[in-house]
Every structure is written in C-alpha cells, then in structure tokens.
C-alpha positions as CSV (number, residue, x, y, z in Angstrom):
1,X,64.9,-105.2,-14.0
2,X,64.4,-102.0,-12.3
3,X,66.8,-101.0,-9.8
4,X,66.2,-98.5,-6.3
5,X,68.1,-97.3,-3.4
6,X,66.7,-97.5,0.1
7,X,66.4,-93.5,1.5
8,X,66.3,-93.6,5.1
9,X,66.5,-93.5,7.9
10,X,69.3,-91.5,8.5
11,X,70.5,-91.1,12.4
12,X,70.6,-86.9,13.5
13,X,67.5,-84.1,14.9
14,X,64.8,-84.3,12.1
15,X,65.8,-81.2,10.6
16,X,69.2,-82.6,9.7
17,X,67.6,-85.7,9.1
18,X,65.2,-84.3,6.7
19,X,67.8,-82.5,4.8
20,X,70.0,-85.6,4.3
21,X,66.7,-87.7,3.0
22,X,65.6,-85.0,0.6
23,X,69.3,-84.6,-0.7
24,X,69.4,-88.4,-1.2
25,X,66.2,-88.6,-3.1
26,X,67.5,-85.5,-5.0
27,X,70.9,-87.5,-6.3
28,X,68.4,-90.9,-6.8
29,X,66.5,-88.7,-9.1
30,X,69.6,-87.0,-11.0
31,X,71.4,-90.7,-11.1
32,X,68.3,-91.8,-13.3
33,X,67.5,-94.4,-10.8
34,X,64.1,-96.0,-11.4
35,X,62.6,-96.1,-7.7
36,X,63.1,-95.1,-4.0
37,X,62.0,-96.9,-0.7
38,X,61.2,-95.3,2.0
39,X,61.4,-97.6,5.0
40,X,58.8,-97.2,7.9
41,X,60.6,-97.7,10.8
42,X,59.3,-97.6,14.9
43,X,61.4,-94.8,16.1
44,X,61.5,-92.8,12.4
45,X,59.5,-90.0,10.6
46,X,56.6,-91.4,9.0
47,X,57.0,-92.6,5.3
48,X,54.1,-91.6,3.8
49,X,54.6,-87.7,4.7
50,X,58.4,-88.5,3.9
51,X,57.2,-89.6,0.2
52,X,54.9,-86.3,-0.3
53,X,57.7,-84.0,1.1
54,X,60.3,-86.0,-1.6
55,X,58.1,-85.5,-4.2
56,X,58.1,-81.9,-4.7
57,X,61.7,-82.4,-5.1
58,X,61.4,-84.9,-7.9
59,X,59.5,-85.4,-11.2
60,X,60.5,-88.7,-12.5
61,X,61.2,-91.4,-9.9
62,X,58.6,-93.6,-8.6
63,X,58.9,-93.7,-4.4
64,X,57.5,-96.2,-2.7
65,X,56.8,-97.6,1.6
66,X,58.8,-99.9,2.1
67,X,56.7,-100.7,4.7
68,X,53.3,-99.3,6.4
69,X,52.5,-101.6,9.6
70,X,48.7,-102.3,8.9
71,X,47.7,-102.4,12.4
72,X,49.3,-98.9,13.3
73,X,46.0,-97.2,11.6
74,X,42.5,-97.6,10.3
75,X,42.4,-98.3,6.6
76,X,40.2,-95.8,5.4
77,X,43.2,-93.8,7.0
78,X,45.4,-94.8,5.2
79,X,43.7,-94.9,2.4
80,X,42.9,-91.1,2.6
81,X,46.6,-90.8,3.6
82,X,47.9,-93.0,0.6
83,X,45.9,-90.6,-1.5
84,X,47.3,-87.6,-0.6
85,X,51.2,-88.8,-1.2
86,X,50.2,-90.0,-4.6
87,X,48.7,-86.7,-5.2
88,X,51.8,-84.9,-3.9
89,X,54.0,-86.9,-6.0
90,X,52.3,-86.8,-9.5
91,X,51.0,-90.6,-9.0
92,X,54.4,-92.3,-8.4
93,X,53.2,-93.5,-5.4
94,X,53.9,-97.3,-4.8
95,X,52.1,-98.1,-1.7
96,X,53.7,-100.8,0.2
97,X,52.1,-102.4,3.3
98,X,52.4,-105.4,5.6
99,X,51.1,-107.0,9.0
100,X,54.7,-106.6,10.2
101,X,56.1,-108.2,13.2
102,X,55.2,-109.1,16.7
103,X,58.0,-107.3,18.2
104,X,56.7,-104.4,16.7
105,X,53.3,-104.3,16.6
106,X,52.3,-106.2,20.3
107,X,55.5,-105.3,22.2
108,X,56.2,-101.8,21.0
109,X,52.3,-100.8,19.8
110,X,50.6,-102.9,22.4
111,X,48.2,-104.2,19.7
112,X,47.3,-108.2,19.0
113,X,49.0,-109.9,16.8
114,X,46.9,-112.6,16.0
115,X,46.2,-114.4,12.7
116,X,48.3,-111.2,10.8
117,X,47.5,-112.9,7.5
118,X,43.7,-113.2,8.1
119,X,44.0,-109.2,9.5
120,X,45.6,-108.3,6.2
121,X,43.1,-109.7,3.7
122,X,40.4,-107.7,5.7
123,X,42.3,-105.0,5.7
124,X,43.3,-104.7,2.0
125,X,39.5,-105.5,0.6
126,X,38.7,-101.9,2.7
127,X,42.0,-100.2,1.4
128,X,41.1,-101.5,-1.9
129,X,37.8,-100.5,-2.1
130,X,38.9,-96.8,-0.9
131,X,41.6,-96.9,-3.0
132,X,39.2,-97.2,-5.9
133,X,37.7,-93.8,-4.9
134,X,35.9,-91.3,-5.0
135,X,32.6,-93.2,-3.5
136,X,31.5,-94.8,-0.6
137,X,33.4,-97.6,0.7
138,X,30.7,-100.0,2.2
139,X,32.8,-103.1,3.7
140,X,31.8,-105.8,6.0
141,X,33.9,-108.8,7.0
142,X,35.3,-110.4,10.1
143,X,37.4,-107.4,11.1
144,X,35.8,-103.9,9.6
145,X,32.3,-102.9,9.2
146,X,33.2,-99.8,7.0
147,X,30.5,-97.1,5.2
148,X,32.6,-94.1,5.0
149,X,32.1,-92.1,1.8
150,X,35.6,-91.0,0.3
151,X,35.4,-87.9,-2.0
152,X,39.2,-88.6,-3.3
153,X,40.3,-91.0,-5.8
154,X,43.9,-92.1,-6.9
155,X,45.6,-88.9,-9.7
156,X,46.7,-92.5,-11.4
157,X,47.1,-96.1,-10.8
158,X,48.3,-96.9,-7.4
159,X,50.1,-100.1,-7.0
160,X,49.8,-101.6,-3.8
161,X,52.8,-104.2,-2.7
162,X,52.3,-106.3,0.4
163,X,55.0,-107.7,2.5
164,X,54.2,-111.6,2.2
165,X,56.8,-113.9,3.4
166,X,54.9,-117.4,3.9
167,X,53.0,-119.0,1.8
168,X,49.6,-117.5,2.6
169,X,50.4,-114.3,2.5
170,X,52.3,-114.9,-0.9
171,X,49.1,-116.2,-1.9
172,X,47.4,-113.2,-0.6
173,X,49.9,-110.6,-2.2
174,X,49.3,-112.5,-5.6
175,X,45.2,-112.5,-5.2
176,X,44.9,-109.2,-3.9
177,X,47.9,-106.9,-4.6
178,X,50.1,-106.0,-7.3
179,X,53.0,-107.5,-5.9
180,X,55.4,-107.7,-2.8
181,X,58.6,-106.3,-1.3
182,X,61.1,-108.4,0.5
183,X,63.8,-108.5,3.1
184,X,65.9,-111.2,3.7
185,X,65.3,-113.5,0.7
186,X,67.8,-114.8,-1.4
187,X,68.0,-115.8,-5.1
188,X,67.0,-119.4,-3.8
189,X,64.2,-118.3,-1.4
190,X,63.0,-116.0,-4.5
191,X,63.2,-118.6,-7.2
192,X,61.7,-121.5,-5.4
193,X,59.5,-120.2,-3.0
194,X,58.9,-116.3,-3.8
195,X,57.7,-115.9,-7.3
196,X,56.2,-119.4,-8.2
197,X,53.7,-118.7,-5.3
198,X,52.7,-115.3,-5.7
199,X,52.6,-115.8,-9.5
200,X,50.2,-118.7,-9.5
201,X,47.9,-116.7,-7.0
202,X,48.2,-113.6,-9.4
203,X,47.4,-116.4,-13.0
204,X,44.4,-118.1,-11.0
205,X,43.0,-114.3,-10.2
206,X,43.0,-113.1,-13.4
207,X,46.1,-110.3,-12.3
208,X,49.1,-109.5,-14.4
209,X,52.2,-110.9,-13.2
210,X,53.3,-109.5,-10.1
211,X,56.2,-107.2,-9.0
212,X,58.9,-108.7,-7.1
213,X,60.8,-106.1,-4.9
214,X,64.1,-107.6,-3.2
215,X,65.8,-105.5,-0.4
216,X,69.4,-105.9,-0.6
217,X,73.1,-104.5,1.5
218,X,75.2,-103.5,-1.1
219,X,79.0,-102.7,-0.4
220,X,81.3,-101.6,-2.7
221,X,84.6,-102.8,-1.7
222,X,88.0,-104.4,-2.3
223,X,88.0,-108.6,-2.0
224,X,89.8,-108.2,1.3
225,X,86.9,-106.3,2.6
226,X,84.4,-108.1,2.0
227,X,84.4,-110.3,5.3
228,X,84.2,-106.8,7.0
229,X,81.3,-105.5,4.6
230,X,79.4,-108.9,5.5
231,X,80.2,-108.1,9.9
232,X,78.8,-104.9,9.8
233,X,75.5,-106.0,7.5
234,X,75.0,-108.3,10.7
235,X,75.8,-105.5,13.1
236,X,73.6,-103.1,11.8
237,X,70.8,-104.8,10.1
238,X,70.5,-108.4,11.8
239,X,67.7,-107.1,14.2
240,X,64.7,-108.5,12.3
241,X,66.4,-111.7,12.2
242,X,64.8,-112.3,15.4
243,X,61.1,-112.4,13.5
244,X,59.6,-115.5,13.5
245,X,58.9,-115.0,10.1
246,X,61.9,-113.8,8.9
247,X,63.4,-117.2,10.0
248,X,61.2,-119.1,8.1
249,X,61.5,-117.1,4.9
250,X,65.6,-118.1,5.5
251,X,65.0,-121.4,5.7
252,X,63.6,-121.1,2.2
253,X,67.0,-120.1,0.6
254,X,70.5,-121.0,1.5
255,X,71.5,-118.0,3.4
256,X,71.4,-117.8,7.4
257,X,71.6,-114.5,8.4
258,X,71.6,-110.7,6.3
259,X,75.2,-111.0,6.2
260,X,75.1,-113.8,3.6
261,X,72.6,-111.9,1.4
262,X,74.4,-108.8,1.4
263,X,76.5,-108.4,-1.8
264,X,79.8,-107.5,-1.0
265,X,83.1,-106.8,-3.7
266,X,84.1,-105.3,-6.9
267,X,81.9,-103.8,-9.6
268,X,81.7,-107.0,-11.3
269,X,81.0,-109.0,-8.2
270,X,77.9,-107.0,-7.7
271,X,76.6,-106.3,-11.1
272,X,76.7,-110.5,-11.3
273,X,74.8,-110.7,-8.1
274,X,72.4,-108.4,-9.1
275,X,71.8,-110.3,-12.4
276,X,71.4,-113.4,-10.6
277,X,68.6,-111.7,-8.9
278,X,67.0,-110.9,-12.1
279,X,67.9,-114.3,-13.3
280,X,65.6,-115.4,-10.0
281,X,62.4,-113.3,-10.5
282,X,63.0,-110.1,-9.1
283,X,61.3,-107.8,-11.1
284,X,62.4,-104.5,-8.7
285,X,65.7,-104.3,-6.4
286,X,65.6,-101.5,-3.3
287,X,69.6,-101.2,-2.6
288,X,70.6,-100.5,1.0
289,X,73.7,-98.9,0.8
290,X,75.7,-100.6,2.9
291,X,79.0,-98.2,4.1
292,X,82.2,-99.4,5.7
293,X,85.2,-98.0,7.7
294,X,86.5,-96.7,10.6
295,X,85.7,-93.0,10.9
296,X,82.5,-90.7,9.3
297,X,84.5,-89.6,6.6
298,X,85.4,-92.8,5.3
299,X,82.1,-94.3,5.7
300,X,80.3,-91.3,3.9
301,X,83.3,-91.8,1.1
302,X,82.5,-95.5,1.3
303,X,78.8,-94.5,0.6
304,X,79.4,-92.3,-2.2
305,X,81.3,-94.9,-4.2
306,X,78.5,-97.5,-3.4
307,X,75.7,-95.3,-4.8
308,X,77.5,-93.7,-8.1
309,X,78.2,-97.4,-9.1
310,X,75.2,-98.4,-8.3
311,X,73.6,-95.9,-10.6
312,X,76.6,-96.6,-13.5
313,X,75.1,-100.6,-12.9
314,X,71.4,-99.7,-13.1
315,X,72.2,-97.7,-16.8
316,X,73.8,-100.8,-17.9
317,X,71.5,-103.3,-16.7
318,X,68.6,-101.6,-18.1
C-alpha cells in the first residue's frame, strides 16, 4: 500500500500560502512519502500549476490532482495543461479528474450539470486521445467534435484517476482510466462497492487492476481526544456532505458523516485503521492531516506530530 498526504489548501495571501505548500511538499519528499494530492478547490490556486511549481522542489515523489472539475475547461486544455505539469515534474504526474458536484459546477460556475457521467466519458475519450500525443486528436461524439493537432506528448506514462462514486462512473473509471480517488468511503463502501466494480470494468477491458486512492482525516491524539478530533473533521470538512453523491456513496458503507471515517487515536489505532484499508482494496491513501486544539500553536504542534507519524507508519507499512 502506498501512502500520501493531502498538500493544500492552506488559508493566508498566496504568497504565504505558496510558501507553506512548497515547504509541505518539501518535508513529504524528505519523509520518503510515496505521493502528494493536491486538491482543486473553488476559491484556491489552481492544482495543476501548483504541481509544476512543487516539482522543481522535488525529484522522487509522485504528485497527483486530487481533483480537476471537468466542466471548468475544454479537454484539449487540459490536456495541453496536464502535459506541461508532467513535464515540469519529470513524469510524476498523476492526473486526477472528475465531473464534480452540482453545487460547484451549476451554482458557483453557472455550467449544466446534466448527465455528469455521460459528460465524463466524452470527455476522457478526447483527453485520452490528446494524452496519447504528439498527433492530431480527431474526436466526435455526443459532446465534442475535436480536430486539434497536439505537437506534445506525455515525458512518461501519465495515469489518469477519475473521481467515480456510483456505479457508472466506477464502471467508467475501470473502462477508461487507470483508477480512482475517493472521499468519503469507508473500508465497507471500498470493499463491497468500490473495488469489486471498478475491477470488473478494468478485467472485462483488458486493463490492469486499477488504483484505489482513499482520502482520509488523520489525527494523532490521546483516547480522550478522539471525540474532539472526530467534531472538528465535521466542522471543517463536512461541507461536501451535502452532495447528492456523496450521500449515496455513504450509504454504501457504515459511516454517516466524515467524522466517522476520520481516524482518530494512538499510533496503533491508526496504523490498524490504515491496514484495514489495505485489508479493503485501497491500493493508494491521501492523508488529510487533521490538527486539533485551541490556539495556532497547538494546532500547528498537533500537525507536526500527525505528519512525522504518519511518515514513521508509511516506512513500516511498506
């Protein structure tokens, strides 16, 4: 199992912000961490041109979106964008896309949201196609009529995860992709529903097995504070609970909410949650450090002990 931290986003001006990110991916590099995810949030700097700056800090560590809203751009864009990161970070791209939410793509972006799983196969047989460069990309289906010639090409294999939470789009991910990344799923929702989908899809399509990428709050705590690690993952990360399809990804596991998937307590309570992820499927976890406290300097002190265990778990685990 490979393990990752989440880098980003940090709260502050961009400059500070910046500075904080690159410093993270720094210490994720040094830790001998296998992976970073970059998150693409509305109101944040864009991933993508996060990833290229982080990689002419780093030699080693694969960096991956974590994810790209599809209907935000054109795919040849982001193909030609995609392109450009990978070649800025030696190939350790991992490209990671999705049709994302409704409350972010038609209420903030003022773009339809219809049939997101339809949109997304059309849009990954074009990003596909131009990620297969240099050449012409010559697509026609229901959604793009693309002949735009592409003199770039991928500096190495380029995985491409999609955000697939429903059956479809699992099937999708396993048909089309090289995998997905998740939010909100827990080791039930991953072992029954998750990987047996995307793995048939992936078997009957003649693709290797897929990756499995599970976002997860990790706080490193006392027992006593665990209830209180669990309160703040719901106060700070229980927005997306709203989605529709978040809801029904829940409803595939036995947790209700990101407090219950967050995994709060004491070395050993997380390094036997993280196994039972393994134990599940996941093939790839992207740790949200999860702080707690009542001033800055014990939540950055919080941090600190979160992430150095983490990496100490992620050597032993190996």
């Amino acid at each position: 199992m490979r393990i990752g931290v989440m880098v980003g986003p940090e709260k502050g001006d961009a400059a500070r912000k910046l500075s904080r990110m690159l410093a993270d991916i720094e210490w994720a590099e040094a830790a001998g961490l296998d992976s970073a995810w970059i998150p693409q949030i509305p109101s944040d700097f864009d991933a993508l041109i996060a990833i290229a700056l982080m990689g002419t800090r780093t030699t080693r560590i694969e960096l991956g979106t974590a994810v790209v809203p599809l209907q935000a751009q054109h795919p040849i864009a982001l193909a030609r964008q995609a392109i450009s990161a990978q070649a800025a970070t030696d190939g350790r791209l991992a490209l990671g896309v999705g049709p994302s939410h409704h409350w972010v793509v038609r209420d903030m972006l003022g773009l339809p949201y219809d049939k997101p799983a339809a949109y997304t196969r059309d849009y990954l047989e074009v990003l596909n196609a131009g990620l297969r460069g240099p050449g012409k990309v010559d697509v026609e289906n229901t959604t793009f009529t693309v002949h735009n010639p592409l003199d770039l090409g991928p500096v190495a294999p380029m995985p491409v995860l999609v955000a697939a939470l429903g059956p479809v789009m699992l099937r999708l991910a396993g048909e089309r992709a090289d995998g997905t990344i998740l939010w909100l799923a827990d080791q039930r929702a991953i072992a029954d529903h998750v990987v047996p989908k995307i793995t048939k899809a992936a078997a009957e399509a003649g693709r290797p097995a897929p990756r499995v990428v599970a976002g997860l709050p990790v706080c490193l705590c006392r027992p006593s504070e665990v209830a209180e690690a669990k309160a703040r993952a719901n106060r700070i990360l229980g927005e997306a609970e709203v989605s529709p399809n978040y809801q029904r990804l829940l409803d595939q596991g036995d947790a209700t909410d990101v407090g219950d998937i967050c995994i709060a307590g004491t070395e050993s309570d997380i390094a036997a949650g993280l196994r039972r992820y393994a134990d599940a499927g996941a093939t790839d976890l992207s740790v949200r450090l999860l702080p707690i406290g009542d001033s800055l300097d014990e939540l950055r002190a919080s941090k600190a002990r979160t992430r150095e265990m983490i990496a100490e778990l992620a050597r032993e685990l190996r």
